[in-house]
C-alpha positions in Angstrom: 0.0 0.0 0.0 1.3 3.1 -0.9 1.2 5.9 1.5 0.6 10.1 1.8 2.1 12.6 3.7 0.2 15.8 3.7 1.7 19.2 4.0 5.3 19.4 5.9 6.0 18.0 8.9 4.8 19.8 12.2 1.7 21.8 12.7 0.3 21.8 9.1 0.7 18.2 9.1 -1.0 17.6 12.4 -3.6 20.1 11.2 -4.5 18.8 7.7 -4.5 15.2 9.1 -6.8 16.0 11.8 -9.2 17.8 9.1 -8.9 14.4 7.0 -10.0 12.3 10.3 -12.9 14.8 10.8 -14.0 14.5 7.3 -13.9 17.8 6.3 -10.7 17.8 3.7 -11.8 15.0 1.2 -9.2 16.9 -1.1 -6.1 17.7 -1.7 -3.8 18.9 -4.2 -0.5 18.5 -5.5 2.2 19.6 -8.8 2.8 17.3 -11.1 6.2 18.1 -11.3 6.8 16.5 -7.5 5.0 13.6 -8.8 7.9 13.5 -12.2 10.7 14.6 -9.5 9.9 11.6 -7.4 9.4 9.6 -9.9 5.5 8.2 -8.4 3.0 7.9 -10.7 -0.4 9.3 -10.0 -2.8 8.1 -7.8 -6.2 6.0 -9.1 -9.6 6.1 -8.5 -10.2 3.2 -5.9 -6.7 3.2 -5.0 -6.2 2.9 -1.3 -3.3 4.4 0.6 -1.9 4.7 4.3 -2.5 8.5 5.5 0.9 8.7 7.9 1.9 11.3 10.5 5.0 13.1 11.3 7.0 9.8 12.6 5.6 7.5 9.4 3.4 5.9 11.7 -0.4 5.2 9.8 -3.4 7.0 11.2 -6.0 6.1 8.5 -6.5 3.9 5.7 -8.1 6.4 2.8 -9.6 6.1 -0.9 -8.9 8.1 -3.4 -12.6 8.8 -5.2 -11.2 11.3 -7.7 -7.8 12.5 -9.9 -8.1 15.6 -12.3 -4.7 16.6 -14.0 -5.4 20.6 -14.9 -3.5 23.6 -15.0 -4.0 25.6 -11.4 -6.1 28.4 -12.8 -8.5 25.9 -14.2 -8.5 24.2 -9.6 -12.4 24.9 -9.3 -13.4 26.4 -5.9 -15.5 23.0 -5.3 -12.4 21.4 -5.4 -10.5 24.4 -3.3 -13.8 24.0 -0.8 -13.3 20.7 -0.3 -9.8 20.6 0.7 -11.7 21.8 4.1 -8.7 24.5 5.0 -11.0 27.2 6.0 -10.5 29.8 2.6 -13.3 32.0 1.7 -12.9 32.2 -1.9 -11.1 30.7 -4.6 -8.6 33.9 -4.9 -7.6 33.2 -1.1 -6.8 29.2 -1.5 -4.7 30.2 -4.7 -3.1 32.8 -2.4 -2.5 30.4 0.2 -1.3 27.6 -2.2 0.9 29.5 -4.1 2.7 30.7 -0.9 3.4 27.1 0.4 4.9 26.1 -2.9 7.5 29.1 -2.8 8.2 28.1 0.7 9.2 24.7 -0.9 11.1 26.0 -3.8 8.5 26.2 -6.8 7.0 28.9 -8.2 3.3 28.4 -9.3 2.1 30.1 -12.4 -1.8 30.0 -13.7 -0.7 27.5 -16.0 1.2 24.9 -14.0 0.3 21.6 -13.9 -1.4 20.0 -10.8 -3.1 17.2 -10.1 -6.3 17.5 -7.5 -7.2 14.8 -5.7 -10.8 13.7 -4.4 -10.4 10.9 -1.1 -12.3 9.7 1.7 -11.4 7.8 5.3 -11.9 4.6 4.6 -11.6 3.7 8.4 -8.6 4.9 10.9 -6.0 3.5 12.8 
């Protein structure tokens, strides 16, 4: 089974993982050029994959019900809504996006690739 670490370590971890165990982040999104760097290929509908915390341990067994590959001005704000992170508009989760990908070293343009994921808890740990 192949696993997902959400975020960085730390707080945003902790914090996403805890809105995936609530149920309210049932998405999540990610560039396709870490998926190429890493050499991973994408996820798949029905796929099932170990949600991990900061020390690699497994919290929750989850599904992946969705992948779209688009560019990130096309990310819809049902998508951006469903990623559960609190933002009020679609302009504010690009804002917020686009900030943690520079922090990581990538510049996001309107027209890099991403792939957005669609996933539920299949049951926890």
């Amino acid at each position: 089974m192949r696993t997902m670490e959400l975020g960085t370590p730390g707080e945003l971890r902790g914090r996403l993982n805890s809105l995936v165990l609530a149920g309210r982040k049932t998405a999540t999104t990610g560039l396709l050029a870490e998926y190429v760097e890493e050499t991973e290929g994408l996820e798949f509908v029905g796929e099932r994959m170990a949600l991990l915390d900061d020390d690699g341990h497994a919290i929750a067994t989850i599904e992946i019900t969705g992948v779209e590959q688009r560019s990130f001005s096309e990310v819809t704000w049902e998508h951006a809504a469903a990623e559960g992170e609190g933002d009020a508009s679609l302009e504010e989760w690009r804002t917020g996006h686009r900030r943690f990908w520079r922090c990581e070293g990538a510049q996001v343009e309107d027209d890099t690739p991403v792939v957005c994921l669609a996933l539920r808890v299949v049951k926890t740990c």
